[in-house]
C-alpha positions in Angstrom: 28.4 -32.0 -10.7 27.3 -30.0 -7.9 24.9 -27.9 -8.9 23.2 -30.9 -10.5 23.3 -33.0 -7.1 21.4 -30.1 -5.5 18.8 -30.0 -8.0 18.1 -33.6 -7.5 17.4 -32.5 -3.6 15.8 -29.6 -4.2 13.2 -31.5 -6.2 13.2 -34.3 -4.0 12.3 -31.9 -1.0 9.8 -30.2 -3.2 7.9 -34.0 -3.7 8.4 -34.9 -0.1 6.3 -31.2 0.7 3.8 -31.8 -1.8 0.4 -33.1 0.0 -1.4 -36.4 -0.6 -5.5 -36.3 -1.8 -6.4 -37.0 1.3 -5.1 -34.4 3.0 -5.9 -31.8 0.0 -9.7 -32.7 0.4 -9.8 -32.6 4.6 -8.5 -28.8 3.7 -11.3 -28.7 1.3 -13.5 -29.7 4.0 -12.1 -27.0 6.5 -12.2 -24.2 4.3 -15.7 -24.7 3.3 -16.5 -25.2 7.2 -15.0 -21.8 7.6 -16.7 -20.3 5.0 -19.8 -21.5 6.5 -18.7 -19.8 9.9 -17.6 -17.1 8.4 -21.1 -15.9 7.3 -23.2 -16.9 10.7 -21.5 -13.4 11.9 -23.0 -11.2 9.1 -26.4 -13.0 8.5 -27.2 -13.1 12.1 -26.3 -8.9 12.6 -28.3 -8.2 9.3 -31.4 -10.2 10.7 -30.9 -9.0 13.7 -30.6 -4.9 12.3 -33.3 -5.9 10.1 -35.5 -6.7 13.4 -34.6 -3.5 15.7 -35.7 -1.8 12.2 -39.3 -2.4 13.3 -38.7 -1.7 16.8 -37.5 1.6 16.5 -33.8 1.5 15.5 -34.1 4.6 12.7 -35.5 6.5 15.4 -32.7 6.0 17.5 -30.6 8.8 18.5 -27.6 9.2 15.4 -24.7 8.1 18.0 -26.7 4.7 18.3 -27.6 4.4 14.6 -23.6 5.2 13.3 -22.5 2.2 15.9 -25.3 0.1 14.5 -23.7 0.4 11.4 -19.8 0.2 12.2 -21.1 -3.0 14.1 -22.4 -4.5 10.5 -19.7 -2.7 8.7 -16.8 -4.3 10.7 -18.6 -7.9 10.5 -19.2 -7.8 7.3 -15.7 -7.0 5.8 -14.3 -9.5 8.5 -16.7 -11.9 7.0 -16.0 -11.0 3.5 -12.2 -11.4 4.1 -12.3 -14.6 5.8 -14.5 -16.2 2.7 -12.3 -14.7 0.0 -8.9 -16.1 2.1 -11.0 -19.5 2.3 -12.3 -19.4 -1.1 -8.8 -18.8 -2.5 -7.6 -21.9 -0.7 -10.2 -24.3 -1.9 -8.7 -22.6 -5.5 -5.6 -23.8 -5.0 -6.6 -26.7 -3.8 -8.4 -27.5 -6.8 -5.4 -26.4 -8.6 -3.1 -29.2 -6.4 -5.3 -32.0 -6.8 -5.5 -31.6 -10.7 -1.4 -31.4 -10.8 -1.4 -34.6 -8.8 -3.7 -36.3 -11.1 -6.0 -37.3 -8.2 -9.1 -39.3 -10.0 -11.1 -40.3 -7.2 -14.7 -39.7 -7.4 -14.4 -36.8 -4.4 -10.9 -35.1 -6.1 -13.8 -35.1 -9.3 -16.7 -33.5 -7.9 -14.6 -31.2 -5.7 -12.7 -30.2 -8.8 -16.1 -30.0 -11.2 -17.4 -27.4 -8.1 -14.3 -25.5 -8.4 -16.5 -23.1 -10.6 -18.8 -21.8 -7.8 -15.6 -20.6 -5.8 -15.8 -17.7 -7.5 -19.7 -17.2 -6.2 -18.2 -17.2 -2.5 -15.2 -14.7 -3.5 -17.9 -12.5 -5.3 -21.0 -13.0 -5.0 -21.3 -13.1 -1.5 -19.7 -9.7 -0.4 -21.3 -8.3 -3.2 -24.7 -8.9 -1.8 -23.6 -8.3 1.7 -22.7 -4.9 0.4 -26.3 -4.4 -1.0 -27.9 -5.3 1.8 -25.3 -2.9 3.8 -26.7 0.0 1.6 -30.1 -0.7 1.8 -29.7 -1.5 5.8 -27.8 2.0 5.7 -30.7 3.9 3.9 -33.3 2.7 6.3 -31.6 3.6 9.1 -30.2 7.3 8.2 -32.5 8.8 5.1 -35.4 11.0 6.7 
């Protein structure tokens, strides 16, 4: 009888922990604010880079060239992390407000955009690291 009398509680503290659609879409919201943050870092060094480029930045001497490029290294993957820990959360909040069967018409469409998560998780870093190589090129081939 006792096991089954901790059961019960166990569950019942599982449904007392398990978060309402409101407050599953105002963590939507902040993830997707931080993802937006999270990418003012990079696309504001790689302008920037992009700029002292035509000033003179490849002529540079090397020292000043490899910290240009640990400067946009470091943002970048700091970036990148931040949107793939963000993007996974907006993942499983998808995932939460199917499970709790939340039908309202913003649980819908953030549920029918869970598809372009993946574009923030992928396709993102994967053109910051093009960009990266193509910034790199310009600034150390001859």
């Amino acid at each position: 009888m006792v096991p089954a009398v901790l059961g019960a509680a166990r569950i019942a503290q599982r449904l007392d922990l398990a978060m309402t659609e409101q407050q599953l879409i105002t963590h939507w919201t902040q993830a997707r604010n931080h993802i937006i943050v999270a990418q003012l870092g990079p696309i504001f060094l790689l302008t920037l880079t992009v700029a002292f480029l035509q000033f003179g930045l490849a002529d540079a001497g090397l020292p000043v060239r490899i910290a240009a490029a640990g400067i946009l290294l470091a943002t970048g993957v700091l970036g990148a992390l931040a949107q793939i820990a963000c993007a996974n959360e907006g993942a499983a909040i998808v995932r939460d407000l199917v499970a709790i069967g939340a039908d309202s018409a913003l649980s819908r469409t953030v549920v029918a955009s869970a598809a372009w998560i993946n574009v923030v998780r992928i396709g993102t870093p994967a053109l910051f690291t093009v960009i990266f190589v193509v910034l790199l090129i310009a600034l150390f081939a001859p």
